[in-house]
Structures are given as structure tokens and as C-alpha cells.
C-alpha positions in Angstrom: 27.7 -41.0 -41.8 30.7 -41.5 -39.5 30.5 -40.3 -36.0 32.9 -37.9 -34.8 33.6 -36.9 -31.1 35.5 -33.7 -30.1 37.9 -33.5 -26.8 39.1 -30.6 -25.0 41.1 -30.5 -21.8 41.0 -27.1 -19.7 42.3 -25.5 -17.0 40.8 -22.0 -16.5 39.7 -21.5 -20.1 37.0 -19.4 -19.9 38.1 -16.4 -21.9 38.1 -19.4 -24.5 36.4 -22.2 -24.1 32.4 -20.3 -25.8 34.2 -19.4 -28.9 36.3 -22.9 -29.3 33.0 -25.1 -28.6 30.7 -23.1 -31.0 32.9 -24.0 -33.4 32.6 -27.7 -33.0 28.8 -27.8 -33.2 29.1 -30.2 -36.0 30.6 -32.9 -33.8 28.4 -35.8 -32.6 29.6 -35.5 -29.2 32.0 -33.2 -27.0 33.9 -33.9 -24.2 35.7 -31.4 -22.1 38.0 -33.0 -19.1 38.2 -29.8 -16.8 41.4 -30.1 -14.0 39.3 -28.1 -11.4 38.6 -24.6 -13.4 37.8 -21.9 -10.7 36.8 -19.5 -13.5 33.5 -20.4 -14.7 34.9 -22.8 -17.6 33.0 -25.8 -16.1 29.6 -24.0 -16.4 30.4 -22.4 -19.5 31.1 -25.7 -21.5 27.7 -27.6 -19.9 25.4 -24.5 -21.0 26.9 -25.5 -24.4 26.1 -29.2 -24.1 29.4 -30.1 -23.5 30.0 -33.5 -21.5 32.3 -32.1 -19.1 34.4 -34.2 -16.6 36.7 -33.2 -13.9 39.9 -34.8 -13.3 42.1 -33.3 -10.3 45.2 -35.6 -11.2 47.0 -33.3 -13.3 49.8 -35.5 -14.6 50.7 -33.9 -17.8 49.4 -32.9 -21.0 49.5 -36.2 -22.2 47.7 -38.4 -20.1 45.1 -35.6 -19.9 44.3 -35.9 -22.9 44.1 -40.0 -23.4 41.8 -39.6 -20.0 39.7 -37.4 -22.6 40.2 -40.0 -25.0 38.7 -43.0 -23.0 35.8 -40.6 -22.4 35.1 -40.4 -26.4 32.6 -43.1 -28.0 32.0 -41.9 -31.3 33.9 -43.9 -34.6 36.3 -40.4 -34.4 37.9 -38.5 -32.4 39.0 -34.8 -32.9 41.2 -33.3 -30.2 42.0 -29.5 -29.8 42.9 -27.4 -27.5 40.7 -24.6 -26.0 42.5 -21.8 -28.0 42.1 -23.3 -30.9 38.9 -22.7 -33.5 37.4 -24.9 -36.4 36.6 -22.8 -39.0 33.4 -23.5 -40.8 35.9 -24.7 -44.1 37.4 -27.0 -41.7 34.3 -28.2 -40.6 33.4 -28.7 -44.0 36.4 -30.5 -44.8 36.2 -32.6 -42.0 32.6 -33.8 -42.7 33.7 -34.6 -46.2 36.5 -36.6 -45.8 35.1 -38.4 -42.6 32.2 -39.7 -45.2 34.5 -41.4 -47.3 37.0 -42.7 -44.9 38.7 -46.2 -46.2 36.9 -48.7 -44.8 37.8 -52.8 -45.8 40.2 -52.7 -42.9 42.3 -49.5 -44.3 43.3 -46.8 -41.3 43.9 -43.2 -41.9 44.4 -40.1 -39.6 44.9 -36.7 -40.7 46.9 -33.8 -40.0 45.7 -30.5 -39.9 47.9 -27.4 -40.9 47.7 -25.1 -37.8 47.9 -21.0 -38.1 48.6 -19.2 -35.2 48.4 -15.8 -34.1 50.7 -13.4 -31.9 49.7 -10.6 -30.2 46.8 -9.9 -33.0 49.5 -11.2 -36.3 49.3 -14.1 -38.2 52.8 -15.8 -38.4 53.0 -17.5 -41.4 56.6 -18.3 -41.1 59.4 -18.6 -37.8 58.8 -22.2 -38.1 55.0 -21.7 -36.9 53.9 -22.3 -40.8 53.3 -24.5 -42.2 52.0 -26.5 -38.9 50.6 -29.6 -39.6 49.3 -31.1 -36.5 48.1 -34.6 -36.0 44.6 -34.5 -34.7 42.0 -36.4 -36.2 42.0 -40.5 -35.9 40.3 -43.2 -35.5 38.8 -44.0 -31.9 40.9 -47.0 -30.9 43.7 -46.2 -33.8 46.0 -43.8 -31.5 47.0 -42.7 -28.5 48.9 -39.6 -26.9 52.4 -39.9 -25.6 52.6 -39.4 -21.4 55.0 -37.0 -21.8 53.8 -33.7 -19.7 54.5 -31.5 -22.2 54.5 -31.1 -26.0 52.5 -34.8 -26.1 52.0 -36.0 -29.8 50.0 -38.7 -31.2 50.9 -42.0 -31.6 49.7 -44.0 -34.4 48.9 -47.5 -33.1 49.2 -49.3 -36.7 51.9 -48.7 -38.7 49.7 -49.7 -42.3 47.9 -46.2 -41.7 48.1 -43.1 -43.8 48.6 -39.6 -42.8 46.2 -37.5 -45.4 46.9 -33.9 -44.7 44.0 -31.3 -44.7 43.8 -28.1 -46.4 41.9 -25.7 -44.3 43.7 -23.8 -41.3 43.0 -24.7 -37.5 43.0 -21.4 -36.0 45.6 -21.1 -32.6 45.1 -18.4 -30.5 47.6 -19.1 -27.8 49.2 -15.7 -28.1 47.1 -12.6 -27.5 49.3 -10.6 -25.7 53.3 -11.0 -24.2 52.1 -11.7 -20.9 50.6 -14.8 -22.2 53.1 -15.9 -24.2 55.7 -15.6 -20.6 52.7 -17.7 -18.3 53.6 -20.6 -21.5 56.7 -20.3 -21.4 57.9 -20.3 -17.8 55.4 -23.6 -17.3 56.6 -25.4 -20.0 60.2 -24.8 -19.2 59.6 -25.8 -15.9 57.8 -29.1 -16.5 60.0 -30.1 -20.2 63.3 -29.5 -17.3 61.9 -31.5 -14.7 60.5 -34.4 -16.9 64.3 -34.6 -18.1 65.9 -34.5 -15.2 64.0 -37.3 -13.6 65.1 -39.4 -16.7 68.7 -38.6 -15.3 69.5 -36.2 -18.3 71.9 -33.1 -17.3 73.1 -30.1 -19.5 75.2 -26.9 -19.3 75.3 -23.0 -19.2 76.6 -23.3 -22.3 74.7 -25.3 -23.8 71.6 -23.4 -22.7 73.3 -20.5 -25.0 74.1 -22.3 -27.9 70.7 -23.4 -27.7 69.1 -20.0 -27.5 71.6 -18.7 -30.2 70.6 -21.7 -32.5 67.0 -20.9 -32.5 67.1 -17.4 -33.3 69.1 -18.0 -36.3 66.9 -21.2 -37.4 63.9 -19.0 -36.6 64.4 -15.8 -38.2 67.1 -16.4 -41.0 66.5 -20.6 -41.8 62.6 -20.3 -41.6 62.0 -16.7 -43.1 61.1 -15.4 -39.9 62.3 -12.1 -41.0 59.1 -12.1 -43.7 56.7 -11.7 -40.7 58.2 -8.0 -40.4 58.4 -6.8 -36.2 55.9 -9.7 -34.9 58.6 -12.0 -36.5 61.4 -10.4 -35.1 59.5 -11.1 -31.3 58.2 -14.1 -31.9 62.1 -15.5 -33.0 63.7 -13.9 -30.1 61.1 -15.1 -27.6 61.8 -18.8 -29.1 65.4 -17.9 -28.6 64.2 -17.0 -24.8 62.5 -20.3 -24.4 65.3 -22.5 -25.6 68.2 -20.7 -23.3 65.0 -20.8 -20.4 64.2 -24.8 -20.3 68.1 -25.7 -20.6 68.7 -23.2 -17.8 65.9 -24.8 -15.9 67.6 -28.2 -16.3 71.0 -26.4 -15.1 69.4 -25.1 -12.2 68.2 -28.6 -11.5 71.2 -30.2 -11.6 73.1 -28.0 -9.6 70.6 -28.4 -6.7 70.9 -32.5 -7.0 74.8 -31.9 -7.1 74.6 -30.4 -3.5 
């Protein structure tokens, strides 16, 4: 039977972390790379025999998660984030396909359709679904970009097939507004300065057009209107994000201009 390793980064997780590692008890081993909780996460994830590392770096979301990686020995690797949750039919699926995997020399990874939930509401369109997510490779077969936010995998041989799953992975990155703001204003923040220290510069009205675009991709293009009042919030608060990253790069430029 192939071996499978799970890895989780955190950062004060520990309204999370108990329910996302009980539901990788199947895995072989689990590594959690902590960047200095202060909440109780660390001891959370060792009373749940999790091999947890602490790495006080913080250099994105990427390279967090390839430091994770080089913790990993098992034949697989898994990674998820902390507000995320196998559910047993993914387990199941898992187990099954990792026990007949190609082997003569074949690579595969597989992608995982992702269902996420705001403020208690399943979206199940907006662009949120279907979400396949890459996730599940060979140890030594990928790697994750450096970028510090919105990383993806990168497949290391180009003769390997993408076979995508059936069962959900659960995302609960939402549970109330407040949460969804903390997201957004960091990831703004860190996409605008990762661009702007590649030299790239934008404008007010571009951050509009970009704002406008997104509502009308989300909510008319992607069906977000079928999701009903949640949809309706989750489209403009994409809208929001789009106008608040550009905006962020404005700022950024302005500042170097002076």
C-alpha cells in the first residue's frame, strides 16, 4: 500500500486545526509547519500526533509550504490548508486510487474539486464551483510556486496526468464577513507588494474596471445569481477585492513616485 503524508501550514489555527487533522487520520504521517502560533495551535496539533515544526521565516505562502514539503517522507504527499476537511468519501477515494497508482515509470497527480462555504452557505457557483484544486502528487514529482500568495503546484514532469477526483474537499475559509475582510486586506496587501517589486504599476482606473469586471463575471458569467443573497455578497465582495489589490498597487506607486 502506498504511503501518504499530509502537510499543513498554520498561523493561529486553532479554531481549526482539531477538526482539519481528525480528518486526516488515514494518512501515514502529518506534518504541520506552525509560523509561531500564539493560540494554542502548536499544542493542539502534537496532542493529535501531529509532527509539528516551527518556522519563523514567513516568506510567503509558497515557500511555506515546499518547507512543509521537504519535511514529508512518505511515497505521497497531500497538502491542505487548516480550513479545509477530508471527508471520509474523500478519504475513501484517496486510499483507492493511491492503491493503484501507475507505477512502470508513469506519474499522476490529482486534483480535487473544492466546495466552500460562506457565512454558513454552500456556493456552488460565483466561480467557487466547480474548484478543482491540485493537491495530491507524488513526493519528489512537484513543487509549489514562491509566490507569497495564491501559490500553485507545479508539476515537475511534463509526461504526468492530472486525474480529477470526485468527492468534495470541504473549505471553510468563510464563517463570518469579518473573516472574509482579515483575507482580503492581507492578500491585497502582499499580491500588490509582490507586484510592485517586480516593477509592475497600474491605475485608478484600472482598479475600477477591475472591480466592475468581476462582479459581472461573478454573478452574471458564472451564475452567481443561482446562489440567491450569499451569491449576491460573495460577487460583490470579489468585486471589493479586485478594485482593493489594484488600489494597493496604486497606492504603492504613488509613494515610489515621490
Amino acid at each position: 500500500m502506498a504511503s501518504l503524508s499530509v502537510t499543513v501550514i498554520t498561523k493561529n489555527e486553532a479554531h481549526n486545526i482539531a477538526d482539519c487533522l481528525c480528518s486526516v487520520l488515514f494518512a501515514d504521517q502529518v506534518v504541520v509547519l506552525d509560523s509561531d502560533s500564539t493560540d494554542g495551535t502548536i499544542e493542539i496539533s502534537r496532542s493529535m500526533g501531529a509532527e509539528v515544526s516551527i518556522s519563523l521565516d514567513w516568506q510567503g505562502f509558497g515557500i511555506q509550504k515546499n518547507r512543509a514539503l521537504d519535511i514529508a517522507t512518505c511515497e505521497w504527499v497531500l497538502s491542505i490548508d487548516a480550513d479545509e476537511r477530508i471527508t471520509p468519501e474523500l478519504a475513501q477515494e484517496i486510499q483507492a486510487q493511491l492503491a493503484q497508482a501507475p507505477v512502470n515509470g508513469r506519474s499522476v497527480a490529482f486534483a480535487i474539486p473544492r466546495l466552500t462555504q460562506f457565512c454558513g452557505v454552500w456556493i456552488r457557483h460565483c466561480g467557487w464551483a466547480p474548484d478543482y484544486v491540485l493537491r495530491l502528487f507524488k513526493r519528489g514529482e512537484a513543487h509549489f510556486s514562491n509566490d507569497l500568495v495564491h501559490e500553485k503546484l507545479l508539476l515537475m514532469r511534463p509526461d504526468t496526468t492530472v486525474v480529477r477526483l470526485k468527492n468534495p474537499l470541504l473549505h471553510y475559509s468563510y464563517p463570518t464577513p469579518e473573516h472574509y475582510w482579515r483575507k482580503l486586506q492581507r492578500y491585497s496587501q502582499d499580491w500588490a507588494h509582490e507586484r510592485h517589486a517586480r516593477g509592475q504599476t497600474t491605475t485608478m482606473s484600472r482598479a475600477a474596471l477591475a472591480a466592475i469586471a468581476a462582479f459581472f463575471r461573478s454573478y452574471v458569467f458564472r451564475l452567481g445569481f443561482l446562489d440567491g443573497a450569499m451569491g449576491f455578497a460573495v460577487c460583490t465582495m470579489q468585486a471589493q477585492s479586485a478594485f482593493g489589490k489594484y488600489f494597493e498597487l496604486y497606492y504603492l506607486g504613488r509613494q515610489h513616485d515621490k
